[in-house]
C-alpha positions in Angstrom: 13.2 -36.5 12.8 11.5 -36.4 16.1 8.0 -35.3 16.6 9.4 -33.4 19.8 11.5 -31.3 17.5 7.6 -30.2 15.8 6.3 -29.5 18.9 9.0 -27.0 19.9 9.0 -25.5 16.2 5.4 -24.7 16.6 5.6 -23.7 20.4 2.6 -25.9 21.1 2.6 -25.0 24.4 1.2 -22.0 23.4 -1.6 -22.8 21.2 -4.4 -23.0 23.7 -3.9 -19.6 24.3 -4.9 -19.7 20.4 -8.1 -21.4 21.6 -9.1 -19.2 24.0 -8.5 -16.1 21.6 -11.6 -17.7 19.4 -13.6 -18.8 22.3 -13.5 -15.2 23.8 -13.8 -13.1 20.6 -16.7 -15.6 19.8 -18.6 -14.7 23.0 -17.5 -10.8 22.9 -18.7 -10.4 19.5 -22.5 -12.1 20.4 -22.9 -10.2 23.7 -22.6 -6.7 22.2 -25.0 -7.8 19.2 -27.1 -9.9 21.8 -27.0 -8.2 25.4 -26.1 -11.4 26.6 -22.9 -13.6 26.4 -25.2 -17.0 27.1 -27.7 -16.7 24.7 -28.3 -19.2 21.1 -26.6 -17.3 18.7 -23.6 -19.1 20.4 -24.6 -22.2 19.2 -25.4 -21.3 15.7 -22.8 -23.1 14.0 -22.1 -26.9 14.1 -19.5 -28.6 16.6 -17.2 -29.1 12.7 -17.7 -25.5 11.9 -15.9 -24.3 15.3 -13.1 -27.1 15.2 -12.2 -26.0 11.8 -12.3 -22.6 12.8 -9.9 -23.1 16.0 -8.0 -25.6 13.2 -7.4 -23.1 10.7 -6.4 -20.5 13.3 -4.5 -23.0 15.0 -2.4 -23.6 11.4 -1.7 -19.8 11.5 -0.3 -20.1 15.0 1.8 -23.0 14.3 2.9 -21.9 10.4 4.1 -18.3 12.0 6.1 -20.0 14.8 7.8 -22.5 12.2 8.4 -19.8 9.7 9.7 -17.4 12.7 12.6 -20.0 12.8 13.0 -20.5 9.8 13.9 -16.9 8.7 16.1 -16.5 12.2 18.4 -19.3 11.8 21.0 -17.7 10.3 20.5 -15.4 13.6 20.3 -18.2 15.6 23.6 -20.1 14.0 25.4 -16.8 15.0 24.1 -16.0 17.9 24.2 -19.8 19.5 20.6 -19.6 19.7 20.0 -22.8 20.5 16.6 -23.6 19.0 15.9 -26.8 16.4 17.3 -25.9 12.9 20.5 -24.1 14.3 20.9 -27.5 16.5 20.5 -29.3 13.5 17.9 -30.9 14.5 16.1 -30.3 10.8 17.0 -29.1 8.0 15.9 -25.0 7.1 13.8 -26.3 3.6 11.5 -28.8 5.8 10.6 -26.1 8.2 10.1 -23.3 5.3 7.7 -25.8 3.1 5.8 -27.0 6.3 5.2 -23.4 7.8 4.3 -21.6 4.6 1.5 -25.1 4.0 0.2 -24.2 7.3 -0.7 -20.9 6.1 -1.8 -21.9 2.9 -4.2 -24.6 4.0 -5.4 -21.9 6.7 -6.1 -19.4 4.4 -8.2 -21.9 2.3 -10.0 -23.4 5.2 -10.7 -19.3 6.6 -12.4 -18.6 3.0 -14.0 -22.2 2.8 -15.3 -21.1 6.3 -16.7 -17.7 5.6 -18.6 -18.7 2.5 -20.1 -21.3 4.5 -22.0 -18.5 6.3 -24.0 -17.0 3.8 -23.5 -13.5 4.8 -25.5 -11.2 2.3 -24.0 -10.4 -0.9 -22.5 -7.7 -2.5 -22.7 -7.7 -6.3 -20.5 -5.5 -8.4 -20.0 -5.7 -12.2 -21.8 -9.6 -11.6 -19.3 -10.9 -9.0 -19.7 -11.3 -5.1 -17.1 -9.0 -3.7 -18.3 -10.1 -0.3 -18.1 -13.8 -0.5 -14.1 -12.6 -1.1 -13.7 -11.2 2.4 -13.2 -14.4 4.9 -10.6 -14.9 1.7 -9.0 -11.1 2.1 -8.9 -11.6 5.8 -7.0 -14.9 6.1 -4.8 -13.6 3.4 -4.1 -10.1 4.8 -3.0 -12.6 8.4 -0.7 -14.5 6.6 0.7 -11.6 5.6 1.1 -10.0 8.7 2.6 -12.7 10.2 5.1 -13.6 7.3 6.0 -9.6 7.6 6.7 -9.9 11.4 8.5 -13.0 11.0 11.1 -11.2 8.0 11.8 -7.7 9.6 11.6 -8.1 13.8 15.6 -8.9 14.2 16.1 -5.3 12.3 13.3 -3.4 13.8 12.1 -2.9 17.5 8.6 -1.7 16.7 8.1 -4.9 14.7 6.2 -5.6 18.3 3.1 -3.9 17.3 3.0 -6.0 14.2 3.0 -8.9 16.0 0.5 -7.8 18.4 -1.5 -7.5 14.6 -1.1 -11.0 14.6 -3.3 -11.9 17.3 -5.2 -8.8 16.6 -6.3 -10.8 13.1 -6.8 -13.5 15.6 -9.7 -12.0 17.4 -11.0 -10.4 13.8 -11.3 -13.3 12.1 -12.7 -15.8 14.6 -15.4 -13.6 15.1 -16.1 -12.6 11.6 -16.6 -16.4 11.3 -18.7 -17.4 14.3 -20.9 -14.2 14.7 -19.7 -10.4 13.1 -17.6 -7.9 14.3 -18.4 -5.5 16.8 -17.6 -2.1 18.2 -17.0 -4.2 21.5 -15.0 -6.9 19.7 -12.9 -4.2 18.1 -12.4 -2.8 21.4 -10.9 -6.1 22.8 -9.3 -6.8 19.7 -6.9 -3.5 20.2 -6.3 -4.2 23.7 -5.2 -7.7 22.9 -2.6 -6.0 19.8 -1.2 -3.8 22.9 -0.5 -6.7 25.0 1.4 -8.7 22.7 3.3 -5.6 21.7 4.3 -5.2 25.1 5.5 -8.8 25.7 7.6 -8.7 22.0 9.2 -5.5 23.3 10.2 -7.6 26.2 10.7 -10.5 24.0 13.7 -8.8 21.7 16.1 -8.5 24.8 15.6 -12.2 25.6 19.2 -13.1 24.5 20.8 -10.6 26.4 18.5 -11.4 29.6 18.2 -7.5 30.5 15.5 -5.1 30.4 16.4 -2.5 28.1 12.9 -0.8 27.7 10.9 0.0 30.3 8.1 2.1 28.7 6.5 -0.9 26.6 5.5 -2.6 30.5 2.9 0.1 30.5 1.1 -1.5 27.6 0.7 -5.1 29.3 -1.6 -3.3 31.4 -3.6 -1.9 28.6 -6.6 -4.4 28.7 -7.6 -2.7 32.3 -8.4 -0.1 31.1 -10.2 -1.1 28.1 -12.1 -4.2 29.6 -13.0 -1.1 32.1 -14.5 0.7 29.0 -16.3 -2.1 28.4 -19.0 -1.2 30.9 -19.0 -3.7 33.6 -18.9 -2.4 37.0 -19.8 -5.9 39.1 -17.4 -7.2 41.8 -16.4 -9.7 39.7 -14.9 -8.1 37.1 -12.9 -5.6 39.5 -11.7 -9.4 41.0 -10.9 -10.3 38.2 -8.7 -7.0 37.4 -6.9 -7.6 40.5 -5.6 -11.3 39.7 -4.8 -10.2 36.2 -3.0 -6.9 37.4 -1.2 -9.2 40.2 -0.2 -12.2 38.1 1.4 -9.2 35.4 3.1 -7.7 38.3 4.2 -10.9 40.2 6.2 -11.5 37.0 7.2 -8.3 36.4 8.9 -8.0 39.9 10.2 -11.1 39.5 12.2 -9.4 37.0 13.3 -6.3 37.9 14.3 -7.3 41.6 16.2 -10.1 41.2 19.7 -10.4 41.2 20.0 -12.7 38.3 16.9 -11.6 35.7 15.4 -14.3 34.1 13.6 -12.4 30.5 12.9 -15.8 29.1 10.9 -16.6 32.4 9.0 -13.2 32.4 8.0 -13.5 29.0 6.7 -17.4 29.1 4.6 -16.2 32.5 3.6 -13.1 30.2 2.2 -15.8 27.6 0.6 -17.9 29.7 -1.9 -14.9 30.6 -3.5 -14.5 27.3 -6.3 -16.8 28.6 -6.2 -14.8 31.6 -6.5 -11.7 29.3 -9.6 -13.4 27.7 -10.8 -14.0 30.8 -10.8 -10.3 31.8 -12.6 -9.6 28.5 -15.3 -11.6 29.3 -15.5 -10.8 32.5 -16.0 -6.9 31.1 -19.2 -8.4 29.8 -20.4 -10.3 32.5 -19.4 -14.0 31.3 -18.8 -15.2 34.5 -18.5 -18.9 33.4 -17.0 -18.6 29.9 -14.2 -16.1 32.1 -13.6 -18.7 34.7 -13.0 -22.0 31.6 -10.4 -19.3 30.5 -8.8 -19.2 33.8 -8.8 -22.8 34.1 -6.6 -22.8 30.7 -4.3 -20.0 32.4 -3.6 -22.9 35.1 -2.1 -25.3 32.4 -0.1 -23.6 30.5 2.8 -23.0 33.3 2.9 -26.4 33.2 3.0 -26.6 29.3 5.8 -24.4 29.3 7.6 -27.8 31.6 7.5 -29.6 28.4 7.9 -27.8 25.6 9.4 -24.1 26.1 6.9 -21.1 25.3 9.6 -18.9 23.6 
């Protein structure tokens, strides 16, 4: 069993686009509470509390990928989907115990995690319902993603649950780092609506056309959100143009050639979730935390050489 055949069950490509989800929804969350993306509250926690959070969320990432093969490979086998367990590359029961661990070890480290905080208690009947809700949120992801992962081959708007996915992403990080915010909420949704669009896009991979053409509005939702954010500087509106022109580049690399290439659209489409994080930030005036996300955006193209994003 090759380690290679891991890495492509777990898209590992993708997972710094995992990283940069925490790292942003970190930051939002502070500089609504804070006025200020820079300041202490940053740094609260320790250098092990954030690498277990960007583990734990990282093992949700990865578990949902593995599990998102295992329950397709019956589709796969038909289909000549060529991905690992339909090449025989590993068996189906090694990919179903390792992806649902994963989740399991993620949910515990997510609870470990939130009790770790302290937040302030709420007491009924003698028991700390709070102290439970790092536990319901990890819990309620799993979920999520294991519901995605079982009905998105029988229904198309599956999408928006797997824009929930990420969505849970954003919640959780920054329920862990700092607390949720209107603004965080705000950039939470956006991010939901952009992964929706790319899974629309995402379904008619196999047959390498574009069958829906309405769900391309949504990759442009965080625009208009980030806009709502209240940032009116230069940079931001700079920012909005080399998001907006990356999304189109690859769009129109889509609908005007004579050959489309969907897989191609949709790993470019990936790879701009740092950008997307970017833009966030940028809607608050992080002009250094923004750019480290566009740094990210420049690597994973060349991820995607190595191990394929979809």
């Amino acid at each position: 069993m090759k380690i290679k055949t891991w890495l492509i069950l777990g898209r590992v490509s993708n997972l710094p686009t995992v990283w940069t989800n925490v790292f942003a929804a970190a930051l939002l969350a502070q500089a609504s509470l804070i006025g200020a993306a820079g300041d202490g509250m940053f740094f609260q926690h320790s250098n092990v509390f954030w690498m277990t959070t960007l583990a734990a969320l990282s093992l949700m990432y990865l578990g949902g990928m593995c599990l998102n093969d295992a329950f397709d490979a019956e589709w796969d086998r038909k289909n000549s989907n060529q991905r690992p367990i339909a090449k025989g590359d590993i068996a189906a029961r090694w990919v179903w115990i390792t992806g649902s661990l994963m989740l399991i070890i993620a949910i515990v480290l997510i609870a470990y995690l939130y009790q770790a905080t302290q937040h302030g208690s709420v007491i009924v009947s003698g028991f700390n319902i709070q102290a439970l809700y790092g536990l319901f949120a990890a819990i309620l992801l799993a979920l999520t993603i294991i519901l995605y992962n079982a009905i998105h081959k029988q229904f198309a708007h599956s999408a928006f649950v797997m824009g929930a996915c990420r969505c849970g992403v954003y919640l959780i990080a920054a329920l862990l780092l700092v607390e949720v915010s209107f603004t965080l909420a705000l950039a939470a949704i956006s991010l939901w609506l952009y992964i929706a669009g790319i899974t629309y896009l995402a379904r008619d991979e196999h047959t390498n056309r574009l069958v829906r053409y309405w769900p391309l509005a949504l990759l442009f939702s965080p625009v208009f959100i980030g806009a709502s954010l209240g940032s009116q500087s230069i940079y931001f509106w700079l920012f909005v143009v080399g998001f907006c022109g990356w999304l189109i580049s690859r769009i129109q690399s889509l609908l005007n050639a004579e050959q489309p290439n969907v897989k191609a659209c949709i790993g470019g489409l990936l790879a701009a979730i740092p950008l997307f994080d970017g833009l966030m930030l940028a809607s608050v005036d992080a002009v250094i935390p923004s750019l480290v996300c566009v740094s990210i955006f420049l690597t994973i193209p060349r991820l995607h050489l190595w191990i394929n994003g979809t």
